[in-house]
N, C-alpha and C positions, 0 to 999 in steps of 0.2 A: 701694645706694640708700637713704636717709633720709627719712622725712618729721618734720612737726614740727607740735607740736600748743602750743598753752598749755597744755592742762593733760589729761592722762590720768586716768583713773578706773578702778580696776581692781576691779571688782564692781557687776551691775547692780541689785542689792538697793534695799532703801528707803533708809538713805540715800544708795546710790548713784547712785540717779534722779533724786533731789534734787540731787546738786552738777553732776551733768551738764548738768538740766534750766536751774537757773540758770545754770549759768556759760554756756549756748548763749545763754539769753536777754538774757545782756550786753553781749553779742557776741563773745566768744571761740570761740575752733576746741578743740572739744573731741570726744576719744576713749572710747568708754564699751567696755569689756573685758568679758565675759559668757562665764562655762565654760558656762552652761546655753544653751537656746535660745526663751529669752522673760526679760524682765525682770519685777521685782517681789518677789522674794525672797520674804520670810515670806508676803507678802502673797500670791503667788500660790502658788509653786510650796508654801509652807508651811503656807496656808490658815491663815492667821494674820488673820482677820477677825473681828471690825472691829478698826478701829483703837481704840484709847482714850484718853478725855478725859485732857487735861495738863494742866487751868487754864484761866481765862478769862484771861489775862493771858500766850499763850504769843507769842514774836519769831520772826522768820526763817522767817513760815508763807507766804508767798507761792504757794511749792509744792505745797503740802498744799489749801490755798483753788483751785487750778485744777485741782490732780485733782481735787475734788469737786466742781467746775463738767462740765469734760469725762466724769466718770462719771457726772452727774445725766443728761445729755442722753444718753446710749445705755440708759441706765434702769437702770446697777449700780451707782445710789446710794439709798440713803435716807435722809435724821434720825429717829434715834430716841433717844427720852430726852433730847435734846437734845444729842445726838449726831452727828454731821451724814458720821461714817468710816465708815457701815456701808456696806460694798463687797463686791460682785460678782469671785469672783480670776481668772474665768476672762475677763469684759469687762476687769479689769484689763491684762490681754496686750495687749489692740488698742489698748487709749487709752494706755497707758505708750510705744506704737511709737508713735502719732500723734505723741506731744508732744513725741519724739526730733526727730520728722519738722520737728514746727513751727518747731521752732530751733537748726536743722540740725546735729545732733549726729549724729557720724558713730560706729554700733551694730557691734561685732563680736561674731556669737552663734560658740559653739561655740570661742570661743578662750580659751586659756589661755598665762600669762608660761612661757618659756622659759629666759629670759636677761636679767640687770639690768647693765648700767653704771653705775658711781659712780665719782666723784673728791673726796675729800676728805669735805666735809658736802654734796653734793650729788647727787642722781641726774641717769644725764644722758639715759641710754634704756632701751629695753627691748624684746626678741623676742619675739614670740608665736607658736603652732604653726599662725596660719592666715599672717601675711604671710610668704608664699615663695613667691619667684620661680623657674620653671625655666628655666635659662638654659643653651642650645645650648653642647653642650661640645666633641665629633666626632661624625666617622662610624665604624660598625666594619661592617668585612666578614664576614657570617657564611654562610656556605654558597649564597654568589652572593645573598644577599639584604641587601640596605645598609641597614642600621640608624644612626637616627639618636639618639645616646645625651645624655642631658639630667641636667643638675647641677642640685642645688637649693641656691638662693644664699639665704641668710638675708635679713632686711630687718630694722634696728634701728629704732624709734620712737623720736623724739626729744620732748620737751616741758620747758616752763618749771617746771612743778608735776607734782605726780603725785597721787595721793589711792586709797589702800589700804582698798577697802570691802567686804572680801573677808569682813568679821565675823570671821573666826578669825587676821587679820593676818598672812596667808599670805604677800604681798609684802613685806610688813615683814620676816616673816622669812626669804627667801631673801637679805636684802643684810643679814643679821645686827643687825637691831635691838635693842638694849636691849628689853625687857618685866618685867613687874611679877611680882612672883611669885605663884605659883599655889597655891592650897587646895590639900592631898592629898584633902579629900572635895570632891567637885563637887555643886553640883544637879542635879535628877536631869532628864532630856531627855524631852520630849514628842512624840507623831507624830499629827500632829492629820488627823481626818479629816470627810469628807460623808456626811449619810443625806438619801436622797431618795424622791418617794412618801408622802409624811408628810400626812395632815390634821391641817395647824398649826391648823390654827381649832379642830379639837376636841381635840387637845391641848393647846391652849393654856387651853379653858374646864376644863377637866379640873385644871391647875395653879393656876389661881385658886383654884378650889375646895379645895385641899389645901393650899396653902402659901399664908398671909394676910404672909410679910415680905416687903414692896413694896421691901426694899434683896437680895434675893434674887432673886425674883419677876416680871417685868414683864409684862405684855401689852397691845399697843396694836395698833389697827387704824389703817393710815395708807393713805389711799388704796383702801380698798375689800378690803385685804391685810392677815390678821393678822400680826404680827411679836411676839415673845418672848424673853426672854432666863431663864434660871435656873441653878442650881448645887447642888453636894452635896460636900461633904469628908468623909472618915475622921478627922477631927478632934474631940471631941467636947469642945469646949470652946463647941461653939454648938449645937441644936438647929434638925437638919434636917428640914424635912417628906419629903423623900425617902428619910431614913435609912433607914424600914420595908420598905422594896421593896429597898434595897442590901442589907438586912440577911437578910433571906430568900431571894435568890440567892445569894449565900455560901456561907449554910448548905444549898441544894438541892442547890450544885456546879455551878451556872451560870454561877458566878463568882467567882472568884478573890480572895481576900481584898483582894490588891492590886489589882485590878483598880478598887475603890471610893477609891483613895486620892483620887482629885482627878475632878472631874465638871461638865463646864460646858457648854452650849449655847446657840446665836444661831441667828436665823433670819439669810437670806443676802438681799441686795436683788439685785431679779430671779428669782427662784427662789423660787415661792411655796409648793412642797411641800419644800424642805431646810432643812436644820437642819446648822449648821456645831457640830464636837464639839472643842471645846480639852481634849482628852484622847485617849489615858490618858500618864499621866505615867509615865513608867518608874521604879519608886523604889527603885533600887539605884545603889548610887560606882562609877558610870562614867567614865572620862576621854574627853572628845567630842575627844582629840585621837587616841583611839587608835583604829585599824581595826577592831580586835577587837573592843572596847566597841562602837563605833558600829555593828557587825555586829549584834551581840547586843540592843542595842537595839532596831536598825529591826525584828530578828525576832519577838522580844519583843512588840515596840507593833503589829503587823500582828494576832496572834494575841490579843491583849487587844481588840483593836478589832471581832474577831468576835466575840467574845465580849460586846459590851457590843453589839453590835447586835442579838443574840439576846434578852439582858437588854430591851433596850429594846423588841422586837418583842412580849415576853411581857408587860410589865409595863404598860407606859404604851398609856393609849388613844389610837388616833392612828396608833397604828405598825405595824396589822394588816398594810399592801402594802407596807410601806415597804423599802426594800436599801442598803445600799452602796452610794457613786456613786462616790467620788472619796477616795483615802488620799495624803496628802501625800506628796513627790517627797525631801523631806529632813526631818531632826529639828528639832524648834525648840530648838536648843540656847540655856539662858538664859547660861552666860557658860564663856567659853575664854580663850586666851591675850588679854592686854591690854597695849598697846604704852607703854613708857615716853616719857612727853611733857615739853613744858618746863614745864609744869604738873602734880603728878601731883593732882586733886582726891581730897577723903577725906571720910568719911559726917560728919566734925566739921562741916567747909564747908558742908556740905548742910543738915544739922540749926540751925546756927547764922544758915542762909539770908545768909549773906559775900556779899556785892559784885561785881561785878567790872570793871576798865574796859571791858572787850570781853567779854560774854557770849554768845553762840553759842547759849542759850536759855535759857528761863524756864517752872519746868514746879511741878507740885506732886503729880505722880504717886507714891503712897506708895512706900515702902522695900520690895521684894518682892523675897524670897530661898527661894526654894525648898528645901524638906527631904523626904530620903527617909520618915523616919521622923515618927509621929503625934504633934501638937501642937506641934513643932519647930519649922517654917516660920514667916517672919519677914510681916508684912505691918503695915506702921507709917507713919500719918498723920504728916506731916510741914508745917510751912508752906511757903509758895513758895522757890525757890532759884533760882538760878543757875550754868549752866557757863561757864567760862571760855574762849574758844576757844584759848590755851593747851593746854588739855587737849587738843587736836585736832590741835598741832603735834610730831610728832617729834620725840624728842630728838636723835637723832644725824646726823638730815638738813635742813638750813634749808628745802627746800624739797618734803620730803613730811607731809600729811595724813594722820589716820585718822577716818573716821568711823563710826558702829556701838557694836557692844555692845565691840570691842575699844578703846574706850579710855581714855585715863590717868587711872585713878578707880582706888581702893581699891576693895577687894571688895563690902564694902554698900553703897557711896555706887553702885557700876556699878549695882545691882540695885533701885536708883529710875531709873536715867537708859537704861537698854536699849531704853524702850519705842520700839514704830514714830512718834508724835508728836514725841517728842526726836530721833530721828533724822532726819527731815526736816530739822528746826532745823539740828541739825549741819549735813549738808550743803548748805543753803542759807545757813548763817555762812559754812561755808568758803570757796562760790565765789565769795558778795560779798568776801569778804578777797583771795583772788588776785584778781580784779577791779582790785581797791583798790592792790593791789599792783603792778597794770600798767600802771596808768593815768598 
């Protein structure tokens, strides 16, 4: 038994949501594949909040503009800074299934590809471990009691398109795609987590008071609610107001040298005593392809993360009651394998801000490359650019996609364009192009 879709999506991440969400609201029959059991990726399961500014000049937001419609109305949005991505990841769950819901995109959670079909340059289906059928096979007689014995019959998925949002181009590489070659040193992977219990209002009067750079620094009250944002690096090519408290944990043994390499906090909309931590950064060359690294990782980032909660409980006013709510479900890996496309884009293109007929987005988010090591790390203003959707098309399949941080970019040029803002883009170029393509 076959079914058939336009277009499959295999990962329900950001921009997974994205090509699913438009291509439903095109009118196309579309399948969205999910190994976890709620969509949203970084954004939820990653706690990858908020999103970040990409330009005032960014294309292909239609997506991005109705999740911040449907997240204002259940209260797990707010603008700040002029920001308008700061999200709620746990109301993210419910409104990401609404909007499956509104245009009627058919969700499999808990499923994962099994089996690919190809012919030529084309995919043509694919198994998952949830559709199987049990299908009456005999009877067997066992000790006068008739047992009725049942076969499980595969079901292969058929569609016109397919679209690999898996981030680590996992489907890409079960049907042996070409990919781009890979750095022997990686950046280093993050496991970001929640502290809740916090009076943000007097931690936040607390931070004014010690740290005057307002490009560091923020605090605004929006609605009756303070909200904040600030950071610290092991970097010392800038002058941190929080150095002085990093620096005498260190030294007490409360904290781990590397524990300070990277340090950043947001407050979360909806949630007016937490404080979302984009940290700690793991900073050792791990391959986010191997078990073993990504073992050592997550144990790693678990164990820094009490530790910097202690740090914070001790140091910062604010954080007397404050605990642990919530450590992210996966690593925020910034880049892994990357799929070779009919386009491969390169940090030249980017930097030279090139053209394109068909761009997939428009962003001006700097060049941000993460490094284990102190004053290394890459982070470079760039003017606005352009992806090519190109880059988005497979090379050795006409008719599969990638979208995410897997794909066809050179190494710097991927490490402006990963972010969650660009990836919506992606995935809402791509499903106006199958659209386009169907029509």
């Amino acid at each position: 038994m076959n079914k058939f879709y336009d277009v499959i999506i295999i990962g329900g991440g950001t921009a997974g949501c994205a090509t699913a969400y438009i291509a439903g609201k095109l009118g196309l029959k579309v399948l969205l594949i999910e190994k976890g059991i709620h969509l949203g990726g970084t954004m939820t399961s990653g706690l990858v909040v908020p999103v970040m500014k990409s330009g005032n000049h960014q294309i292909n937001t239609d997506f991005y503009n109705i999740l911040v419609e449907e997240m204002h109305k259940v209260g797990g949005q707010v603008t700040y800074q002029d920001n308008s991505g700061w999200f709620n990841p746990e109301l993210m769950k419910i409104v990401l299934d609404k909007m499956m819901k509104d245009v009627s995109v058919d969700v499999r959670y808990n499923a994962e590809v099994k089996d690919v079909k190809t012919e030529g340059k084309y995919v043509l289906s694919l198994e998952t471990n949830k559709e199987i059928l049990s299908v009456y096979n005999e009877e067997v007689d066992t000790d006068n009691i008739s047992l009725k014995k049942y076969k499980p019959l595969s079901v292969y998925i058929e569609a016109k398109y397919f679209v690999d949002a898996t981030g680590n181009c996992d489907f890409s590489n079960n049907i042996n795609c070409k990919f781009l070659e890979m750095k022997s040193e990686y950046q280093p992977m993050s496991l970001r987590f929640l502290m809740s219990g916090i009076d943000i209002e007097k931690f936040g009067k607390w931070l004014l008071e010690k740290d005057t750079d307002r490009n560091v620094t923020t605090v605004e009250n929006i609605d009756g609610v303070t909200h904040l944002s600030t950071a610290y690096t092991w970097d010392t090519d800038k002058q941190w107001a929080l150095a002085p408290f990093f620096d005498k944990a260190v030294k007490e043994g409360l904290l781990k040298d590397s524990d300070r390499n990277y340090f950043q906090v947001f407050t979360v909309a909806g949630m007016p005593t937490t404080l979302a931590f984009n940290c700690p950064r793991i900073p050792e060359n791990l391959n986010p392809n191997l078990v073993k690294d990504t073992s050592k990782a997550l144990i790693e980032g678990r164990e820094a993360i009490y530790r910097l909660s202690l740090f914070c409980k001790k140091y910062f006013p604010g954080f007397e009651n404050a605990y642990i709510s919530n450590i992210a479900d996966f690593l925020g890996v910034r880049v892994s394998n990357r799929l070779k496309g009919k386009y491969v884009y390169t940090i030249d293109d980017l930097k030279s801000g090139k053209k394109f007929e068909h761009p997939a987005l428009i962003s001006n988010y700097p060049v941000d490359v993460h490094n284990k090591s102190k004053n290394t790390s890459t982070l470079e203003q760039t003017g606005e650019y352009q992806l090519p959707i190109e880059s988005l098309m497979s090379y050795d399949y006409d008719n599969l996609f990638v979208v995410g941080r897997g794909i066809s970019a050179d190494y710097m040029a991927q490490g402006a364009l990963r972010v969650q803002a660009s990836c919506f883009s992606m995935g809402e170029a791509v499903a106006k192009y199958i659209k386009n393509q169907l029509s």
